[in-house]
N, C-alpha and C positions, 0 to 999 in steps of 0.2 A: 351305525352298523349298516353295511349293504341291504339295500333288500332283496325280499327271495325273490323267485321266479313268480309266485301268485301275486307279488305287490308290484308288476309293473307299469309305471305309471302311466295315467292319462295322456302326457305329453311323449311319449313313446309312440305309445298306440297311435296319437294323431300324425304322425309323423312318419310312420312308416306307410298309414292310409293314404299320406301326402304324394308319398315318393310313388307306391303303385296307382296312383289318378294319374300321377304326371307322366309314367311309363304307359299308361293303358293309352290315353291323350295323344302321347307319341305314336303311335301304332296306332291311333286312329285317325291322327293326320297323315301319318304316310299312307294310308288304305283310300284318302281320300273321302274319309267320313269327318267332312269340318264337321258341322250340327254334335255330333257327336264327339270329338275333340274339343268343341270350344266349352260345351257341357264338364267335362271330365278335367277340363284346363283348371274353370272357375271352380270346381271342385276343390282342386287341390293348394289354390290359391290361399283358399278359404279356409283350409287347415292350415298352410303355413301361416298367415296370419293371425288366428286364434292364437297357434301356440307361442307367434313372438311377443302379443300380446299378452299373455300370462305369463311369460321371461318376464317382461319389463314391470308387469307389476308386482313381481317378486325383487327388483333389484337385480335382476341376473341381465343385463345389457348387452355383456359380448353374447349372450348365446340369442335375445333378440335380434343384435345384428345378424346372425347368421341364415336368419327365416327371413327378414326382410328384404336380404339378397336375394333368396329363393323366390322373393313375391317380385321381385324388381325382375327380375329375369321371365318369369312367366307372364308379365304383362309392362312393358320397358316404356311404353308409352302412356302409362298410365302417371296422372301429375301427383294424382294422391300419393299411388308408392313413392315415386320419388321425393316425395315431400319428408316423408314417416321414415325412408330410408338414410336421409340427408340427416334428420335429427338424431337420429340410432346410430348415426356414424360422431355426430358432434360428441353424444352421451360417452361414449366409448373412448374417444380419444380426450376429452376430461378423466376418466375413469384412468386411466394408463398413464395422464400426467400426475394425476398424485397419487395412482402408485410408485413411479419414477421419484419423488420426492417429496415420499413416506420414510419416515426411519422406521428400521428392522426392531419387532417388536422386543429384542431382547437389551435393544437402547433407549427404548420410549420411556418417557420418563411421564410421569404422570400431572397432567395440567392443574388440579387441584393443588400439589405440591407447589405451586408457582404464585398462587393465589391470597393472597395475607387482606380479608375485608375490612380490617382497620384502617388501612391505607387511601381506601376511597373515600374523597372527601374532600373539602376546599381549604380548610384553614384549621392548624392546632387544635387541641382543644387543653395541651398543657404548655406550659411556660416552664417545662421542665429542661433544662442543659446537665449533661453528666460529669459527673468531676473528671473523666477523660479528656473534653471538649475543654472543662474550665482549665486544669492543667495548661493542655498544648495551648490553649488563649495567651495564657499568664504566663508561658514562659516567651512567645515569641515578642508580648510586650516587654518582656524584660529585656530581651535581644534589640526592640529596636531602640528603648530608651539606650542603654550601654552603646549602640554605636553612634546615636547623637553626639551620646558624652565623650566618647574619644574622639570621633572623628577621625574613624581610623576607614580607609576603602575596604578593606578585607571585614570587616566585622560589618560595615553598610551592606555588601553583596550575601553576606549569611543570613542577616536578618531579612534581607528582602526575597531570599531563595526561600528562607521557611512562610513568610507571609505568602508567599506565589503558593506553595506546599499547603495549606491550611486550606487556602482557596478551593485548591484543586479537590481534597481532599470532603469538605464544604459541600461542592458542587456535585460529587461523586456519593455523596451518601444521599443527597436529598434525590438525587434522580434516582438511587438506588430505592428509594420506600424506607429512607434511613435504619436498614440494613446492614448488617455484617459492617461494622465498621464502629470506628473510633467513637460515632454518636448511640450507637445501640444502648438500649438499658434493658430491662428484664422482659418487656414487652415491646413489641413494635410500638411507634409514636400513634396514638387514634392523631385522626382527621375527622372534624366536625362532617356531618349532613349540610350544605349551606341552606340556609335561614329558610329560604325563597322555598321550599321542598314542602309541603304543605301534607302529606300522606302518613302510611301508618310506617310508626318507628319503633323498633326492637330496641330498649334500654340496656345497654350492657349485652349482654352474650345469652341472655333468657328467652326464647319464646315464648309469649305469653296470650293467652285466650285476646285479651281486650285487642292484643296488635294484630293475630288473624281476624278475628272479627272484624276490625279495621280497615284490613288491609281488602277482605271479602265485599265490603262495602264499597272500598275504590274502585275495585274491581268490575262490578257492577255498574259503576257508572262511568267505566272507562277509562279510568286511571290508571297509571303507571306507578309500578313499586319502585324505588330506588336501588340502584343496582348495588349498592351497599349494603342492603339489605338480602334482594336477591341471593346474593353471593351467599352471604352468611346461612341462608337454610339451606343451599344444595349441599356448600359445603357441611355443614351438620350433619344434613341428612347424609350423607358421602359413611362420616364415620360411623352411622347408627347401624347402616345396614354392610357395609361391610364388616360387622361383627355377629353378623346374621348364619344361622348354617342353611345351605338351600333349600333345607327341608325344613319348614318353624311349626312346634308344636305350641298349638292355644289351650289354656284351660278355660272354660265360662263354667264359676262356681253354679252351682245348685240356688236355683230359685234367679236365675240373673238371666238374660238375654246375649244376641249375639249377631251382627248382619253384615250381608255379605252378597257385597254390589258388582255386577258385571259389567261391561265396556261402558266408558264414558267417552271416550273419542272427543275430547276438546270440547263438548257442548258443557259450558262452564255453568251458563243459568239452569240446565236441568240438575245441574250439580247439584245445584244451590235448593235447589226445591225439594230434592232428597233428602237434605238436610233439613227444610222446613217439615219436611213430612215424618220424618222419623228419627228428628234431633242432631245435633250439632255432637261430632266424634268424640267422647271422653272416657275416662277408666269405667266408670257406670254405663255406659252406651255404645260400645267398640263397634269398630267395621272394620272389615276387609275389605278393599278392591282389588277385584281380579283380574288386572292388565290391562292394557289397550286405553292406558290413560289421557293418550296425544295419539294427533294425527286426525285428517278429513275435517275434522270440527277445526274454527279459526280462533277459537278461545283456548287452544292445549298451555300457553305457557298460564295462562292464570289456573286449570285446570290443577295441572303438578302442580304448580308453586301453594296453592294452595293443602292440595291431599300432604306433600314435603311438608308445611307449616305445622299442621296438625300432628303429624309424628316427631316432629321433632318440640313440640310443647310438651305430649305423652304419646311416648312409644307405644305403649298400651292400648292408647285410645284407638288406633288406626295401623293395620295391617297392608303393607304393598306388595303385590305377588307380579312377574314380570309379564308382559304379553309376546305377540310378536311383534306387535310395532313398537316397543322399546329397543328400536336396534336401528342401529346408524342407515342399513339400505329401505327399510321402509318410512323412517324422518327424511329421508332425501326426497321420498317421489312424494311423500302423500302429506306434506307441510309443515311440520312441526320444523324441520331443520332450517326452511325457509322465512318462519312464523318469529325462532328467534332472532335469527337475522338481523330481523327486520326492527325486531321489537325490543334486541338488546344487543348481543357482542359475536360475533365468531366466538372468542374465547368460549360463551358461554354455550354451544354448540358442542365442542370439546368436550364442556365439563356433564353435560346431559349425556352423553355419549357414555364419559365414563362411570358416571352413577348409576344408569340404565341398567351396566354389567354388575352391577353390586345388587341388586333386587334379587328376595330370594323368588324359588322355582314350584315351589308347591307348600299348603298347608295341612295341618289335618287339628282339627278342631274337637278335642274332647275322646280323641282317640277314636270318632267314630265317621267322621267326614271329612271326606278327602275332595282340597279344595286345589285345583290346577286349571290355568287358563284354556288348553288347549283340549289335549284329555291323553290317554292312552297309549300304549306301545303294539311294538310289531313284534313281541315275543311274550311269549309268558313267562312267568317265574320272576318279574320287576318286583323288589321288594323295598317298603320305605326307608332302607338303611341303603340301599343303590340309590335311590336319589336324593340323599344327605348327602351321599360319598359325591356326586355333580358337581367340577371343577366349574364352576358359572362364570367366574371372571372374564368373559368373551363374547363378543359377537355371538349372536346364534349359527350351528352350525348347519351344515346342510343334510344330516342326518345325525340317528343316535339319539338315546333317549332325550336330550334335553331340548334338540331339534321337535320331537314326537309330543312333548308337552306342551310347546307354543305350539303346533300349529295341528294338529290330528281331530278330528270331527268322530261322534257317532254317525254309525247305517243303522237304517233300518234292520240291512240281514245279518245272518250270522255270520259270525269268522271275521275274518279284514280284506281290505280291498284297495285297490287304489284312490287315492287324495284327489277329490276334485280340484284342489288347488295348485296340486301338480309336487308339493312337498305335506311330509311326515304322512298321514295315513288313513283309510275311515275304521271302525272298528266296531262289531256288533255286541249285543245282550251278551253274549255268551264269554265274551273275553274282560266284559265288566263285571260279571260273576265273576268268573275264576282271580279276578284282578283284587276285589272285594273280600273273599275266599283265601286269599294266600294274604290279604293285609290285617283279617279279623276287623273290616272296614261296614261300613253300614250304605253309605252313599259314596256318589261322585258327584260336586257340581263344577262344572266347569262354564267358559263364557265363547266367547269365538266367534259366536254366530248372531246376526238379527234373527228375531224372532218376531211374527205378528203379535203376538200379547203380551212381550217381554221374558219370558220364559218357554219353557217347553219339558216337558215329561216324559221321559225315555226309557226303555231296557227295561222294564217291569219293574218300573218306580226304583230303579238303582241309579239312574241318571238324572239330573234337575242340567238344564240348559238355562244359567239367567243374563239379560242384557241390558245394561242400562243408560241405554241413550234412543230415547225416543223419536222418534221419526227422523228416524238417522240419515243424515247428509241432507234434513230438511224437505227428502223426498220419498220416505218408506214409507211414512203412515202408522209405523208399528208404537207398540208402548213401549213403555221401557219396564223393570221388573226391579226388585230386592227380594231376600229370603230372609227372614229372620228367623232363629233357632232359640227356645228357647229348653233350656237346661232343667234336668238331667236326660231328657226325654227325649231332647234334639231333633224333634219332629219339626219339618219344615212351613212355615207360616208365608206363603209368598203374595207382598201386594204389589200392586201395579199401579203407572199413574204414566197421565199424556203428557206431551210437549210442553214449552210455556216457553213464550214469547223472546226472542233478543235479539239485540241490533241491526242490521241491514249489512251486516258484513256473511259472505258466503260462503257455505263451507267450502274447504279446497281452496282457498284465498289465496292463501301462500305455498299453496303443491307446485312441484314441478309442471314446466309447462306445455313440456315434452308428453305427461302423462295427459293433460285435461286434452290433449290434441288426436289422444286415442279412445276417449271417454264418449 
């Protein structure tokens, strides 16, 4: 939805502050007041630069280009700008070439549709031939005995045309992933794991505890999962959650527990320590994590591959609610897109891409706590059947409730205000009552934000803010936080706990390099 007139944004504001520095600047270098022009210049510099700076860390590029020109023009000799301007120009004309050859999304076929994980592999694992195959065998042998025996040239040229034909045939299905063709039988052909693959292996099509657990162990000491496997929980997890509606209602019976983790951002070993502290995900132990699973942290793919595994052993066991960096323009600048890259396929870029949009958008837990990553809206009267009704299959938008839930912040004051962030909104106590008031709701926790002690307490104890990734990007200091609920009481239980130690690899590893050059 537009916003009103009260909600306009920070990058607005800076902006028009930019345009009057540079007019005032002007008119004070015609008056012959350098000192005072070059003051009012560097002013205005400063806001254009700020605000191309929060373009490009949102993914908004062409409109970074357009402050950068501004900055270019207001100091032309300066190497820096042209440096930042030169990259924002690279950024943009990539950006245009694959929209130039992007297919129109009403042709895009879906990359998981393309993906058969049986097929990855080195060698058979059946000695199975279908009576189609045995047939055309058995008959072209017949054909070539019979022209032996006549010795007739017209009956040599057929038999050797169907031989060529089988070939071809042969050759076309095995490059196919022995597919759609004469060799298919009721399933695709598996292909073994080769031998030499030493890591944890899913039996059959089961996720099982023992193989996360496994595979969590690899992980930790810097292993790589087989992309055969890979495949197989996105793919899973692909069909788990898109049978989700965007709005998932939890029950936690009476007398049972319930927790519910905020940002993890790729730090994979604080993951893991979560889990030593307050148990490993199961139908008796459930968790939610509330978005922002990837990205800055350089462990993101073992991060999802991991929370992915766990849902898809028991859906039960573990809850995924969407952030705002599950979304194609924040995996470009801030790592996760470069991270798979590097660490497995393009394809699997894609297929992150399109599971991201299958995560549902909010939860509410026992009818009394309402759990969304980002937080609130810019109107009142949102009720939880408007965002079940939330077509989510998409990229985030750039406004409109589902925009307002990934990325909206409380204030301190009352009413709403413009987004420090420059998208969706800040919003006070009072529209968290009336929010709570029209849902018959109890709380709101939402995530978004670091926090010094991993949490935070807001709105007259109707807001919980929790975070869970401690000393985030290795440089905050802060702790990281969980909330546990426990039932029928739903009184919030929140502990906290530091850092712990991993590898000498740095967050932002794999970010854009464009971005660390603005950092």
């Amino acid at each position: 939805m537009p916003p009103t007139p009260t909600m306009t944004t920070e990058n607005s504001t800076n902006t028009s502050r930019a345009e009057e520095l540079k007019t005032l600047a002007n008119e004070a270098f015609k008056a012959h007041k350098y000192s005072q022009a070059i003051d009012l210049y560097t002013q205005a510099i400063e806001g254009y630069y700020r605000r191309g700076a929060a373009y490009l860390a949102m993914g908004k590029f062409k409109d970074a280009l357009k402050d950068f020109q501004q900055v270019k023009k207001l100091c032309p000799n300066d190497p820096d700008a042209t440096k930042k301007l030169k990259e924002c120009e690279k950024a943009v004309m990539k950006l245009k070439f694959e929209e130039a050859i992007s297919v129109p999304g009403s042709e895009k076929h879906s990359v998981a549709d393309s993906i058969d994980y049986h097929t990855i592999g080195t060698s058979t694992c059946s000695s199975f031939v279908s009576p189609k195959v045995t047939s055309v065998t058995v008959l072209v042998a017949l054909m070539a005995v019979l022209a032996v025996y006549v010795r007739n040239k017209a009956a040599i040229a057929v038999a050797v045309a169907a031989m060529a034909m089988l070939l071809v045939v042969w050759g076309t299905s095995w490059l196919g992933g022995f597919k759609d063709s004469v060799f298919t039988k009721s399933r695709t052909i598996d292909l073994d794991v080769e031998p030499k693959y030493a890591g944890a292996r899913i039996e059959g099509d089961v996720v099982t505890l023992d193989f996360v657990k496994k595979m969590m162990d690899d992980f930790k000491n810097q292993k790589s999962l087989h992309k055969r496997y890979a495949y197989q929980i996105v793919l899973q997890i692909r069909d788990l959650l898109r049978a989700l509606p965007s709005l998932v209602d939890i029950n936690v019976p009476n007398g049972k527990h319930f927790t519910v983790c905020g940002d993890v951002h790729g730090q994979f070993y604080d993951l893991i320590n979560i889990f030593e502290l307050n148990g490993l995900p199961s139908e008796d132990n459930p968790y939610l994590f509330n978005g922002d699973f990837v990205d800055r942290g350089s462990f993101s793919l073992e991060v999802i591959l991991t929370l992915f595994a766990f849902k898809c052993m028991s859906p039960s066991a573990i809850y995924l609610s969407r952030g705002n960096h599950e979304s194609k323009s924040m995996n470009k600048i801030y790592g996760f897109e470069g991270e798979v890259r590097s660490k497995l396929s393009d394809t699997f870029v894609e297929l992150f891409a399109e599971v991201f949009c299958c995560l549902p958008l909010a939860h509410v837990i026992n009818e009394k706590v309402f759990v969304v990553h980002g937080g609130l809206f810019s109107v009142d009267g949102v009720k939880l059947s408007d965002i079940k009704a939330i077509d989510r299959f998409c990229e985030p938008p750039e406004e409109g409730l589902m925009c307002e839930i990934l990325w909206s912040d409380p204030q301190p004051q009352l009413g709403r205000g413009p987004s420090k962030r420059g998208v969706g909104l800040s919003f006070g106590a009072d529209v968290t009552k009336r929010f709570l008031q029209d849902n018959n709701l109890d709380l709101v926790v939402r995530s978004h934000e670091v926090k010094d002690e991993g949490y935070e307490i807001e709105h007259d104890g109707k807001l919980i803010t929790v975070f869970s990734a401690p000393n985030y990007c290795d440089q905050m200091g802060n702790k990281g936080a969980f909330i546990r609920f426990e039932a029928p009481d739903m009184k919030p239980n929140i502990v906290t706990f530091s850092s712990v130690p991993h590898p000498d690899i740095k967050p932002m590893a794999y970010a854009n390099n464009f971005l660390r050059m603005f950092s």
